[in-house]
N, C-alpha and C positions, 0 to 999 in steps of 0.2 A: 504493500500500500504506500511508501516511502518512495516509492521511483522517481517519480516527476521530480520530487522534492529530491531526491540524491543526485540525478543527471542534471537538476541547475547547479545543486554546489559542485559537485565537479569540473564542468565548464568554468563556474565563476573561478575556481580553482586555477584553469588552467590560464584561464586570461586573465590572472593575477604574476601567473608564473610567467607567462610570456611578457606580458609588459613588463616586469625583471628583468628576466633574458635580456628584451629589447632595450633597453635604457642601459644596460651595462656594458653591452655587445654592439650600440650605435644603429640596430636593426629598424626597420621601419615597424611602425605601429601600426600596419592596416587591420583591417577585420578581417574576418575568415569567415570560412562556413565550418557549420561540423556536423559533421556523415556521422551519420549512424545506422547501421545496419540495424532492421527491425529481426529481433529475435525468431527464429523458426521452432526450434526447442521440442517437437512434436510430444504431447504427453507431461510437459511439463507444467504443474498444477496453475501456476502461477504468468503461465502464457498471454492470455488473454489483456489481466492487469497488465504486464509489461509492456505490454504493446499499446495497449489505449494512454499510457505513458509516454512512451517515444511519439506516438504521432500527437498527442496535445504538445510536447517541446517544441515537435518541430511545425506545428500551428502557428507558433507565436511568429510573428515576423522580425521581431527582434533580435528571438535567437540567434539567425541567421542557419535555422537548423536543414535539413536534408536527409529523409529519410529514405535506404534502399532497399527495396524489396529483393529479402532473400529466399524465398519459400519457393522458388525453383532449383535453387543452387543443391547439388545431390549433395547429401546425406551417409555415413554412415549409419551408424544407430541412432546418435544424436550428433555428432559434430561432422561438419561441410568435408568433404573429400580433397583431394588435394584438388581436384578441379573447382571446385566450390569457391577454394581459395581462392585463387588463381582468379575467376569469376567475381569475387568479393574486392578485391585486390585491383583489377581493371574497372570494375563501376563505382569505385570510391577516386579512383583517378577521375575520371568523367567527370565524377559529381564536384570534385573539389579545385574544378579548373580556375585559372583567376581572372577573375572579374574586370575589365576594362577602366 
């Protein structure tokens, strides 16, 4: 039931770490998007909430979120195959191209 509420502090987390980074390191402060692959999890109790989670984040237009549907990506039992990756891996490129 914490999801929403844990993937904003994370984020807030990490665009705390990054503007660090950046301010230390001279890097530029642009925005970013952040990819998240929506949970496929098949059987796992708590699927349903997660996911009604990631797509209210990435709702908000603020977040600047992206969510990518993996529920095609083959599956072992539970975790992506290595094609999956590989598959996850190229639509998180896509997704996180920079912005003009």
């Amino acid at each position: 039931n914490a999801y929403l509420e844990n993937l904003r502090a994370f984020f807030v987390a990490v665009v705390e770490l990054w503007q660090r980074t950046a301010e230390k390191h001279g890097f530029p402060k642009t925005a970013y998007k952040r990819v998240i692959g929506r949970i496929n999890a098949p059987g796992f109790k708590f699927r349903d909430a997660v996911r009604k989670a990631q797509e209210a984040y990435c709702a908000e237009a603020g977040n600047r979120g992206v969510l990518i549907d993996t529920d095609k990506y083959p599956l072992d039992w539970v975790h992506y195959t290595a094609a999956g990756q590989i598959q996850f891996g190229l639509d998180i490129f896509s997704s996180a191209k920079l912005e003009p």
